[in-house]
TORMIBA-390393 format. One line per field, with one value per residue (C-alpha): residue in one letter; x, y, z; residue number from 1. Coordinates in nm, 4 decimals, decimal comma, padded with zeros to 6 digits. Example, Ala and Ser with C-alpha at 12.3 -4.5 7.8 and 13.67 -1.06 7.14 Angstrom:
// residues 2
residuo <- [A_S]
x <- [01,2300_01,3670]
y <- [-00,4500_-00,1060]
z <- [00,7800_00,7140]
num <- [1_2]
//
This chain:
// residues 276
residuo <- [X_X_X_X_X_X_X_X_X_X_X_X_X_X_X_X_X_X_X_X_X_X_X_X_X_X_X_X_X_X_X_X_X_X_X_X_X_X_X_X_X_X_X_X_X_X_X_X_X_X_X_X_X_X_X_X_X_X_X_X_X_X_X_X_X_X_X_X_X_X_X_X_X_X_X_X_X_X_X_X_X_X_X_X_X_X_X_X_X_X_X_X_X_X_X_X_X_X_X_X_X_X_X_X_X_X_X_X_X_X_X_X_X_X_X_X_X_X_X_X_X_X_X_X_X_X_X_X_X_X_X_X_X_X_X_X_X_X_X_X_X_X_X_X_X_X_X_X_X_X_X_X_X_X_X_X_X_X_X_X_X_X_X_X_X_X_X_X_X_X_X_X_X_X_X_X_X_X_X_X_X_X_X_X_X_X_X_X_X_X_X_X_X_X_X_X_X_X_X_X_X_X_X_X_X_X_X_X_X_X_X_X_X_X_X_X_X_X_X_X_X_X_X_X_X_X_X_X_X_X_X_X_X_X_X_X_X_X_X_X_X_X_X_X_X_X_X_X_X_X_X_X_X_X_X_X_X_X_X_X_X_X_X_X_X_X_X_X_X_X_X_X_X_X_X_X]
x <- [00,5620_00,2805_00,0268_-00,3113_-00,6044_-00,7576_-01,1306_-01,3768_-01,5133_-01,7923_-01,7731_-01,7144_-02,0121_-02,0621_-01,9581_-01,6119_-01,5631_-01,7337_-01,5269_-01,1770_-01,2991_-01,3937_-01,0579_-00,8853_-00,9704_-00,9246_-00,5639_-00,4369_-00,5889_-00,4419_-00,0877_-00,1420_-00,0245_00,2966_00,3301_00,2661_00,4954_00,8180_00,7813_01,0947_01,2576_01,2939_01,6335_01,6734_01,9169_01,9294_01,8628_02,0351_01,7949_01,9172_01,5654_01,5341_01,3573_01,3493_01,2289_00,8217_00,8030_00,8997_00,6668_00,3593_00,4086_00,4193_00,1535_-00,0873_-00,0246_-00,0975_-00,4226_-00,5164_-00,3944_-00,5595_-00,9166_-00,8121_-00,5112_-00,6293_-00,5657_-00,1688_00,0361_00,2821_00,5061_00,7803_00,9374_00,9297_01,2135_01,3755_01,4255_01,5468_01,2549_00,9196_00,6114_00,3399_-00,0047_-00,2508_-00,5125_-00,8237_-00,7690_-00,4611_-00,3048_-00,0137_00,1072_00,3622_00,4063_00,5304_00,5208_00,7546_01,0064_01,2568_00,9895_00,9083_01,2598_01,3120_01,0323_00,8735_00,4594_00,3641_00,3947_00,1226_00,0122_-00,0998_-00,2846_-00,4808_-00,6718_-00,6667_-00,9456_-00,7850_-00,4709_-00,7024_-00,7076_-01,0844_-01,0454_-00,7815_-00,7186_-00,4348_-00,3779_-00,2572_-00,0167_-00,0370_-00,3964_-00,4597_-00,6817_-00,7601_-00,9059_-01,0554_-01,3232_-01,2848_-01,5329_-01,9053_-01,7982_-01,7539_-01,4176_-01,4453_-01,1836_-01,2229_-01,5978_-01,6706_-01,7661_-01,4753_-01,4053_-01,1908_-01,2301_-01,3394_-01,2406_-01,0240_-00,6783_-00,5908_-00,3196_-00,4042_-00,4268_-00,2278_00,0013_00,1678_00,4782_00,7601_01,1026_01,2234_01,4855_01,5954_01,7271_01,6205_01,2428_01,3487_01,1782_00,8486_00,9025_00,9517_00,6740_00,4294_00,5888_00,5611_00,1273_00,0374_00,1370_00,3311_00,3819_00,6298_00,5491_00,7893_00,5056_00,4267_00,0292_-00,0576_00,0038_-00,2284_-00,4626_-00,4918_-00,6364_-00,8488_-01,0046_-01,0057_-00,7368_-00,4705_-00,6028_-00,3850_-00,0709_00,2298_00,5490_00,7666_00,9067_00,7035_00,6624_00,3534_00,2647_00,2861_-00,0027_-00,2371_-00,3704_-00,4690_-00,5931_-00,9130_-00,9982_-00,9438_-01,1360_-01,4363_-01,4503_-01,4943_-01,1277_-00,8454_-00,4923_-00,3192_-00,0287_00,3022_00,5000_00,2864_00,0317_00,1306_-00,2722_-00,3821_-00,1552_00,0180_00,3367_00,4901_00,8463_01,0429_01,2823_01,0165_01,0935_00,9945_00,6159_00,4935_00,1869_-00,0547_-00,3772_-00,7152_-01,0031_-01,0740_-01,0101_-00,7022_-00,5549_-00,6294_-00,4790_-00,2222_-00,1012_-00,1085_00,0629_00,3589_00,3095_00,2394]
y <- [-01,3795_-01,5981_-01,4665_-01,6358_-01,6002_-01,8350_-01,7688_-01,9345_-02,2670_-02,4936_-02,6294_-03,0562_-03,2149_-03,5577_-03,8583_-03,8332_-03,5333_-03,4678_-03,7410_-03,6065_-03,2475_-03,4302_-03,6170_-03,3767_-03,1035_-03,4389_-03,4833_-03,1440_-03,1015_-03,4027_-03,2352_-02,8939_-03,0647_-03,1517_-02,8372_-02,6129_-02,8480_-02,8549_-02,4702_-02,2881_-02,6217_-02,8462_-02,8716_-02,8006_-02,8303_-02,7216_-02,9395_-02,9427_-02,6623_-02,4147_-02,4328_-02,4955_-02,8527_-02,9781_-03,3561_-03,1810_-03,0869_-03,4485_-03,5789_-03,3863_-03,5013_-03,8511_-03,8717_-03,6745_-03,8678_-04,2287_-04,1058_-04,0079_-04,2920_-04,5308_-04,3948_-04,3167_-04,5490_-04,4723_-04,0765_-03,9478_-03,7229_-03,4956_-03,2987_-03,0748_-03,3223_-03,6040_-03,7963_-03,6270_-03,8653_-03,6579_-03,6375_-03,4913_-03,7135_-03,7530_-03,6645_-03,9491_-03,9829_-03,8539_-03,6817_-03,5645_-03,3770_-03,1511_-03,0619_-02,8099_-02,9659_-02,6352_-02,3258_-02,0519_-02,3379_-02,0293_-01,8882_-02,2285_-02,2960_-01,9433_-01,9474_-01,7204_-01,7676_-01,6879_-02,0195_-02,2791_-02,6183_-02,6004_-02,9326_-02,8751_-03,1386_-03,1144_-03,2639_-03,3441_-03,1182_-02,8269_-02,7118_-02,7049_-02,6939_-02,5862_-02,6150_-02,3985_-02,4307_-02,0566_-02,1394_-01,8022_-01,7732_-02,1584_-02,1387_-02,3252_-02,1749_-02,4358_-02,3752_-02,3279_-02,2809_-02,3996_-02,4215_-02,0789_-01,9803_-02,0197_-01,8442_-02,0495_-02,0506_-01,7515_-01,6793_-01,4897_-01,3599_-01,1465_-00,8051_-00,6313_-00,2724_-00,1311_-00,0698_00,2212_00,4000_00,2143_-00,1147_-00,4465_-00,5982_-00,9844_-00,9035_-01,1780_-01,1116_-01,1249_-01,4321_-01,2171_-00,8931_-00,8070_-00,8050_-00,5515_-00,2674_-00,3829_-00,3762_00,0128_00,0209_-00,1491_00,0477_00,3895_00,3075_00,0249_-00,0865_-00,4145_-00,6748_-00,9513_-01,2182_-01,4859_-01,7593_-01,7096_-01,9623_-01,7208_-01,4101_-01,5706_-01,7533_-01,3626_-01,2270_-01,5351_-01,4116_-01,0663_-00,9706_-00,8393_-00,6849_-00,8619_-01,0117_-01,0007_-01,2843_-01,3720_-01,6198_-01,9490_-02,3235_-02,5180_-02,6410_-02,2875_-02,1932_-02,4835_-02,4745_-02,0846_-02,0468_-02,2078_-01,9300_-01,6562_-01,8498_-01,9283_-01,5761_-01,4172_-01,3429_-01,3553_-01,5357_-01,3939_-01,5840_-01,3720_-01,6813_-02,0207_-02,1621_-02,4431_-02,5028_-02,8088_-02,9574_-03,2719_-03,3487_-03,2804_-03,1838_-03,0676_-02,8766_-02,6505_-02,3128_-02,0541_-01,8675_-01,5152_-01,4386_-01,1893_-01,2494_-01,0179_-00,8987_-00,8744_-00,4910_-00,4622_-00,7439_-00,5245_-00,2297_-00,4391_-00,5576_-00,1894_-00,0507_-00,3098_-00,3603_-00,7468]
z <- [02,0837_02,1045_02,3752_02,4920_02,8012_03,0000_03,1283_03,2471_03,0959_03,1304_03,4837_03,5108_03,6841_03,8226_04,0800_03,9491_04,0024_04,3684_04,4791_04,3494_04,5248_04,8365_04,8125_04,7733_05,0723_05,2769_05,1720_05,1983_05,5460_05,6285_05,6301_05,7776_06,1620_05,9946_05,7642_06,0909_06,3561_06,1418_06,0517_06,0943_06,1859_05,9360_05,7935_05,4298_05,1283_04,7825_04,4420_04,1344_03,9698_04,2768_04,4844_04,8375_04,9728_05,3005_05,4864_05,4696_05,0951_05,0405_05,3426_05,2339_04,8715_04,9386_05,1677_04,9577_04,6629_04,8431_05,0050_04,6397_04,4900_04,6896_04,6194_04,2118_04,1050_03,6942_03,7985_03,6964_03,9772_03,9172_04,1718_04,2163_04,4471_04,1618_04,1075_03,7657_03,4999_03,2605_03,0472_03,0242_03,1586_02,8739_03,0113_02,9545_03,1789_03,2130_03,5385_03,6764_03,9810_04,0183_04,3426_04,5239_04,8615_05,0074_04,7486_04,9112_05,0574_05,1275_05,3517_05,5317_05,6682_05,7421_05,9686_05,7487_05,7315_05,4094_05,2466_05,1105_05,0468_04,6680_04,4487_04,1253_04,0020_03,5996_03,3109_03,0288_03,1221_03,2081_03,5674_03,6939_04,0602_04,2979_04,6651_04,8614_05,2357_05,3343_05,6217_05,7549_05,7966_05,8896_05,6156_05,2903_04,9678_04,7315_04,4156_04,0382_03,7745_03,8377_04,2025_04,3453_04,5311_04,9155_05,1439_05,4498_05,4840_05,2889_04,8981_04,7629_04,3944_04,1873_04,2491_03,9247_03,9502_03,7053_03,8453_04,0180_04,2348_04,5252_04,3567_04,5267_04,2499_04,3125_04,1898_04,1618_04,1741_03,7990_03,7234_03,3940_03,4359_03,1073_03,3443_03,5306_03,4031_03,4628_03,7833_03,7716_03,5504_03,8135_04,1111_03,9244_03,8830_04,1922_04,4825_04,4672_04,7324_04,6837_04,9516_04,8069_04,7601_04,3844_04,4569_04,7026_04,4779_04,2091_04,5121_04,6434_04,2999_04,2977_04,6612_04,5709_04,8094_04,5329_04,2555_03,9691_03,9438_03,7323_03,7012_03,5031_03,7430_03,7682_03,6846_03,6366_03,9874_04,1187_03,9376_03,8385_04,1904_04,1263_03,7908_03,8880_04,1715_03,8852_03,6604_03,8453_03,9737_03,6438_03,5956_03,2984_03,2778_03,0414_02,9371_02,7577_02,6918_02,5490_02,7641_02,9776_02,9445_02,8153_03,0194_02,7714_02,9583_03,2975_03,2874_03,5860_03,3431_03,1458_03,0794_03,3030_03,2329_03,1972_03,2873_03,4240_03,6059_03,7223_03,6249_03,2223_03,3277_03,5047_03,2926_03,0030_03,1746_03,2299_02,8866_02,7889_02,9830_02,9591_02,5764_02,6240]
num <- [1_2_3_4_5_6_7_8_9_10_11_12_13_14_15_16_17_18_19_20_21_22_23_24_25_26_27_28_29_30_31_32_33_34_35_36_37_38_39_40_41_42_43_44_45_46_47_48_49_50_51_52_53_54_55_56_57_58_59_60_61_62_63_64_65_66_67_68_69_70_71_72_73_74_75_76_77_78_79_80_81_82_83_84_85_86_87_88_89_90_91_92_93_94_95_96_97_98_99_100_101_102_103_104_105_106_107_108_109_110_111_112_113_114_115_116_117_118_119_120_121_122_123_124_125_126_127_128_129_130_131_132_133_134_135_136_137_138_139_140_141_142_143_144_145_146_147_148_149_150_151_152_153_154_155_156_157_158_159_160_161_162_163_164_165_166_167_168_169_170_171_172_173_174_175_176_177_178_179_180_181_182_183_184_185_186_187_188_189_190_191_192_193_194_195_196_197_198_199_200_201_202_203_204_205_206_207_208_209_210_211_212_213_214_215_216_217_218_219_220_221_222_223_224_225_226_227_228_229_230_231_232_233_234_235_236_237_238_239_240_241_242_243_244_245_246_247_248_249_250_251_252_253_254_255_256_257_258_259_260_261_262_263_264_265_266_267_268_269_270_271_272_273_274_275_276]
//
């Protein structure tokens, strides 16, 4: 199995990409009176691939993309809530976005607050800066690498202890039975917390909240928005299946990744002790 890690790179600079960071905090702010008046309440259904959506995923992703758009029509955006046609979406442009208009839908209609906003803004298919509204806390966490990570209003990064008994795992339901045992494996050493929104497990290690995370369980725009806190916060992601990373084509039916993310040490610790 072909395995690879994402760190930190050489941070993008200039007028293109202030504006795109500037841009972006705008239009994801933009939503959070919608995202907090429908919680709970919005009616939902189920699409074809088995995941919930309701009216506000499908608000919030059109509305985010035409505030973009107007200010950077040459920029490409890709969502969950695209319409699937059936084939994977070459990535061309310089600059791209990928959005989850609500990560942790289930949560959402359930009236259930742990649930996010997530939009990554990708160079060249690379993620280099991330913003996640955190529904529960009213609060958003943007940054990536040559930026800093800011929680709100403060300076955040990954914590970089080596893991320990009392250490906070992100652990994600496995899809695959065959999964399964890492999950005993984790819960024999750490303490895992399953909060059912897959960006905020990998947002949390980015803020220093949960020490590392481990999933075998997610798509492209559950991460993108993420990776950048861990990055620019002196962090690893360690990907077990092939990195999604240069992003070179969007495709609402890829194959499921495994990855783990933390601090060079725990991710270390990590591989180790689950022999990835």
């Amino acid at each position: 199995m072909t395995t690879s890690d994402l760190t930190g790179s050489a941070p993008p600079s200039g007028p293109e990409i202030a504006g795109r960071l500037a841009a972006g905090a705008e239009a994801v702010m933009a939503e959070t009176d919608l995202l907090h008046r429908e919680f709970g309440r919005a009616e939902s259904g189920w699409k074809s691939d088995g995941t919930r959506v309701t009216p506000v995923d499908l608000a919030i992703s059109r509305q985010i993309f035409q505030r973009l758009r107007a200010s950077f029509p040459d920029d490409q955006f890709f969502s969950e809530e695209l319409a699937d046609e059936g084939r994977p979406l070459p990535v061309t442009a310089r600059f791209s976005w990928v959005l989850d208009p609500i990560d942790g839908t289930n949560n959402y209609a359930l009236g259930i607050p742990q649930c996010a906003i997530a939009l990554a803004l990708l160079e060249h298919g690379r993620p280099v800066y991330g913003f996640v509204y955190d529904l529960a806390r009213r609060t958003l966490i943007q940054g990536g690498p040559g930026h800093g990570v800011r929680d709100g209003d403060a300076l955040v990064q990954v914590n970089p202890k080596p893991l320990d008994a009392q250490s906070i795992i992100g652990f994600h339901s496995p899809y695959d039975k065959r999964h399964a045992p890492v999950a005993t494996v984790l819960a024999s050493n750490f303490k895992l917390r399953g909060l059912g929104s897959s960006t905020l497990h990998l947002a949390y290690v980015g803020t220093g909240s949960f020490n590392a995370v481990v999933d075998h369980n997610v798509k492209i725009w559950d991460i993108a928005a993420a990776v950048p806190f861990v990055l620019a916060g002196g962090g690893v992601v360690h990907f077990v299946t092939p990195s999604p990373f240069p992003l070179r084509e969007f495709d609402l039916r890829m194959e499921r990744i495994y990855y783990l993310a933390g601090s060079a040490a725990a991710v270390g610790q990590l591989r180790n002790l689950l022999k990835v």
